[in-house]
Wavefront OBJ file of the C-alpha trace (Angstrom):
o trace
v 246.950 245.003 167.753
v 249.208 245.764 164.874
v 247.935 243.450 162.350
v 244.094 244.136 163.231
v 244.921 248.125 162.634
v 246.551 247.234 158.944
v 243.856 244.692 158.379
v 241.623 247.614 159.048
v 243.161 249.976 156.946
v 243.850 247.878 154.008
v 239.994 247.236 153.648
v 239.184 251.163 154.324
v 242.323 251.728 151.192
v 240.158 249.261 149.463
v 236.794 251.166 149.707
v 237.953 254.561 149.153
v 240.795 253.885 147.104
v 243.855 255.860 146.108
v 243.849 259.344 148.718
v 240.961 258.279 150.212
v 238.479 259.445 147.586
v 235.659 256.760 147.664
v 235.440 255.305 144.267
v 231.885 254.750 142.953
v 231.045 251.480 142.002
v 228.817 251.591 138.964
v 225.559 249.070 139.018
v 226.418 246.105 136.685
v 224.268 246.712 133.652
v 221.484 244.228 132.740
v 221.561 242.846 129.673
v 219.196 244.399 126.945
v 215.927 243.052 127.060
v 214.888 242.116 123.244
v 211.192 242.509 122.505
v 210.385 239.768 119.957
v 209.058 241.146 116.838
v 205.831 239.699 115.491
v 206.729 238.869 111.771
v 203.478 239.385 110.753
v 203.491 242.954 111.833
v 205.755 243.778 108.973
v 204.224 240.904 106.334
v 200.992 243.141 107.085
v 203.001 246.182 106.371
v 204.694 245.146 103.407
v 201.202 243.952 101.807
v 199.351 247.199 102.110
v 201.978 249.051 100.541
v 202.234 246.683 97.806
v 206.098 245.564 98.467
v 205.340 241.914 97.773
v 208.997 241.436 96.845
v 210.092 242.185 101.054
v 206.042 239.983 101.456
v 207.354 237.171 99.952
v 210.998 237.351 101.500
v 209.715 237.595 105.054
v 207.335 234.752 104.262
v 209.753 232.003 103.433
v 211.258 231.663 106.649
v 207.999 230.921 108.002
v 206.711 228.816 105.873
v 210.851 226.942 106.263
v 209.054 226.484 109.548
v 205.593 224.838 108.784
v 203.259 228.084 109.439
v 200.199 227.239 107.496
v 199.547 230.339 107.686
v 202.405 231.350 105.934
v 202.037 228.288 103.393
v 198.804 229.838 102.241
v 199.977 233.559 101.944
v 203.160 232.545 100.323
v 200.785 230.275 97.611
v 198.658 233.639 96.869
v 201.841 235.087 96.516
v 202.412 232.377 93.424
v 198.886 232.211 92.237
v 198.843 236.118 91.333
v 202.166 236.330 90.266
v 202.717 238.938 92.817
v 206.690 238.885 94.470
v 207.083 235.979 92.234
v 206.694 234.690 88.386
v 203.344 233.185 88.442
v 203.766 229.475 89.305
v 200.237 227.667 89.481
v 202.006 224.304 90.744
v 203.536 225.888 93.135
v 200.935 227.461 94.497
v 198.845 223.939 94.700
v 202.057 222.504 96.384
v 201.918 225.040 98.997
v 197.853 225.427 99.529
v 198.308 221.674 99.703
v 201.301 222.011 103.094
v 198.420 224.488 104.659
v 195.756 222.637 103.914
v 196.825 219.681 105.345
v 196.953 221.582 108.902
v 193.389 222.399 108.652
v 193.663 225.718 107.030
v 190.532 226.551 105.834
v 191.446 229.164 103.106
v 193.885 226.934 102.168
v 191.345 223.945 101.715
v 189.070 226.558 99.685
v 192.200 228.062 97.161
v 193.056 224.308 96.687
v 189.481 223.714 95.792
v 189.285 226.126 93.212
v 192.807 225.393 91.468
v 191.230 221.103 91.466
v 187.935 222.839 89.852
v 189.864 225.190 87.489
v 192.137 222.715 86.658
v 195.492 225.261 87.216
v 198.703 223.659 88.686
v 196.843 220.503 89.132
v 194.345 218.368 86.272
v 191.290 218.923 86.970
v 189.215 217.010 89.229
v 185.622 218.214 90.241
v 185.748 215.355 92.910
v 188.702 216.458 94.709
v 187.803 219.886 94.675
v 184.096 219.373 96.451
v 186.138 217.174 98.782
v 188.386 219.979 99.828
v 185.290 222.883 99.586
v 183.256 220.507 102.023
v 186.180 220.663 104.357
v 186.767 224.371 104.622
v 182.925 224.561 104.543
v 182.254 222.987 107.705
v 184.655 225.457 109.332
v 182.008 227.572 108.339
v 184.114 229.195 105.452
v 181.956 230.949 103.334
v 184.268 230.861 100.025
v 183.668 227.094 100.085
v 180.281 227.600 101.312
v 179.736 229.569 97.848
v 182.125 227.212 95.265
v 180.670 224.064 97.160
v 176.572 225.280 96.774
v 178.065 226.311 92.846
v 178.863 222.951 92.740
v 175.784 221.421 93.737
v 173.729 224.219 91.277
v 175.648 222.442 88.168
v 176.124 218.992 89.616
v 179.975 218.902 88.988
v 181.606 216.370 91.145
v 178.179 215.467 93.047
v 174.727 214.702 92.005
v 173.169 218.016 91.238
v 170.838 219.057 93.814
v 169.163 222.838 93.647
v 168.709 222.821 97.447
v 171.400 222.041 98.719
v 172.813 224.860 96.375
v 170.356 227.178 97.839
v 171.138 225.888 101.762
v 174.854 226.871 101.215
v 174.237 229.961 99.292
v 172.352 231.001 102.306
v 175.471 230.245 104.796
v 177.703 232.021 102.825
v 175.255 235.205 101.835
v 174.688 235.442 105.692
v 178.332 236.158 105.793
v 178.413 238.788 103.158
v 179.265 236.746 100.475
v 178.562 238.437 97.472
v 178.805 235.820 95.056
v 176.466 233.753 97.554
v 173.792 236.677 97.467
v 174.262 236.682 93.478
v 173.955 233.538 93.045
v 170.890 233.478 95.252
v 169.145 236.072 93.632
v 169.721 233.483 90.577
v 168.049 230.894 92.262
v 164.732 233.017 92.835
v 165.039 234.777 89.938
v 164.594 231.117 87.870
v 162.945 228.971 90.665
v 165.813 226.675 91.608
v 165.388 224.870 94.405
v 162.965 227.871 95.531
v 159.500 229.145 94.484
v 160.367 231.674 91.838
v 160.097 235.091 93.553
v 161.596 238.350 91.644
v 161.440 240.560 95.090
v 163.600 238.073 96.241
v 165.657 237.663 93.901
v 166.110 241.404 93.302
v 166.590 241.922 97.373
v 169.737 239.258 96.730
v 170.771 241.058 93.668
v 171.150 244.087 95.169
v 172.926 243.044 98.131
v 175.620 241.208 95.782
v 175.695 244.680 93.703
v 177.799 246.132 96.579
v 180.548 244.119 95.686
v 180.313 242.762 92.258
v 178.995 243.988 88.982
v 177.515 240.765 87.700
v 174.976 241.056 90.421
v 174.160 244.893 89.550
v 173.670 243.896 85.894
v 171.178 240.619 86.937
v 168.992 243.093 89.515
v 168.461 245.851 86.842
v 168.045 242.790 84.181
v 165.098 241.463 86.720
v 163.428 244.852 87.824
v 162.663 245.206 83.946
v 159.797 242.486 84.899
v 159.017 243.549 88.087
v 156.341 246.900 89.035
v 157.632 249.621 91.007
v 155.874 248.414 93.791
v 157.692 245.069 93.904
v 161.280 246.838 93.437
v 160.131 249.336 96.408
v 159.599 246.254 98.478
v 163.004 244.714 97.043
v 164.696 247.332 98.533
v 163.074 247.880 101.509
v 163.811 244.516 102.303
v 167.290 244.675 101.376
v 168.035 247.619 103.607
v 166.700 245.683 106.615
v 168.665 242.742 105.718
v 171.895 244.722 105.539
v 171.143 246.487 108.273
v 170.665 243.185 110.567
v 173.722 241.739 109.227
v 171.702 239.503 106.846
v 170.207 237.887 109.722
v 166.705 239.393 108.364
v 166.544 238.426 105.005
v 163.270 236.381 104.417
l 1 2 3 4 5 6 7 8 9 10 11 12 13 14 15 16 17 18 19 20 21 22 23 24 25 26 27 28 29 30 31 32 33 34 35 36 37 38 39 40 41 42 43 44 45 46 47 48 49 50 51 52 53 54 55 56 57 58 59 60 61 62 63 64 65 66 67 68 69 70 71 72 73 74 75 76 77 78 79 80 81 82 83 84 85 86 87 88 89 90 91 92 93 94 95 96 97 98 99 100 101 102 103 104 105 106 107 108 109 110 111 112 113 114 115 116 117 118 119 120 121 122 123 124 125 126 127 128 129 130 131 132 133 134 135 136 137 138 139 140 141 142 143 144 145 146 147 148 149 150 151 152 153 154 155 156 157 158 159 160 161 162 163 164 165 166 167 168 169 170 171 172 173 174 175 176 177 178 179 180 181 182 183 184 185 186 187 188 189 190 191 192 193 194 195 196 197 198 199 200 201 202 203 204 205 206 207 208 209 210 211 212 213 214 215 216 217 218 219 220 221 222 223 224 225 226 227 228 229 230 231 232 233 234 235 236 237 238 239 240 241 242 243 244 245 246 247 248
């Protein structure tokens, strides 16, 4: 009886503790849950405010990592100079990491530098190689540089139409080099029957984006009667306005 009573109160000193005072026993604290932060949330961040010295910094990890993604910001980076001194071969070194993973801006950047002949000698062949592949991913800076391509018969045969047929998949994306260089096409009968309302409609679609085109449509609508124009840009609005789905 003796030893159950002090087994009995040793384990009721052992809740309450000292006097009899029950002790709280605090919850054992979880360890901090840590939200991973997307990288790309502050590559984003650093970009639109222009810090491309924190851009590039945050980018080199990633691309340490084999984010083609990355790869093909971080060769902008060196192409423009921006974060970094300007470093063309460089920049061809790194569009060539992301391009090898299928990326198709990366394919199209390399394309140019191969046509341009910066970082790299040039090679028309290479680049229409690399423009076809970012083309069929339906990229319409490739879709544009490869139909250029075609139009002056630089690394292929030249062919008018199949300048036109890519101008056309690229314009239809809002391309406004495509729709520039299509209102080219009708404007001198390339690979189309020559058509100024066309080729005005094309102009002035491009002229949204890029001066070239705004000098060519007010360059062609010295030829054309008001009529025409009036119908040029009727049909221009509607072809906007359905997301250049409407454009013939």
């Amino acid at each position: 009886m003796k030893s159950g009573f002090t087994a009995a109160l040793l384990a009721l000193t052992l809740t309450l503790g000292c006097g009899g005072v029950a002790v709280a026993q605090a919850p054992k604290a979880k360890p901090a849950q840590v939200q991973a932060v997307d990288p790309w949330t502050a590559i984003y961040a650093a970009e639109a405010r222009k810090d491309y010295a924190t851009e590039v910094r945050l980018l080199r990890p990633l691309v340490a990592k084999g984010d083609a993604q990355a790869q093909y910001w971080l060769a902008l980076s060196y192409r423009h100079g921006q974060g970094v001194a300007q470093d063309y071969k460089e920049a061809v070194r790194l569009y060539g990491l992301a391009a090898a993973q299928g990326n198709a801006y990366a394919q199209s950047n390399l394309g140019l530098m191969y046509r341009n002949g910066q970082g790299v000698e040039q090679d028309y062949k290479e680049a229409v190689r690399l423009y076809r592949l970012a083309a069929a991913q339906g990229n319409a800076y490739a879709q544009s540089n490869l139909g250029l391509m075609y139009r002056n018969g630089q690394g292929v045969e030249q062919d008018y139409k199949e300048a036109v047929r890519l101008y056309r998949l690229a314009a239809a994306q809002g391309n406004a080099y495509a729709q520039s260089n299509l209102g080219t096409m009708y404007e001198f009968g390339t690979g189309v029957a020559q058509d100024y309302v066309r080729a005005h409609m094309w102009y002035n679609l491009g002229a949204i984006s890029i001066k070239v085109a705004s000098t060519n449509r007010d360059d062609i609508a010295q030829r054309m009667t008001p009529s025409q124009i009036e119908r040029a840009q009727d049909m221009a609005r509607k072809c906007q306005a359905s997301n250049f789905k409407k454009c013939d």
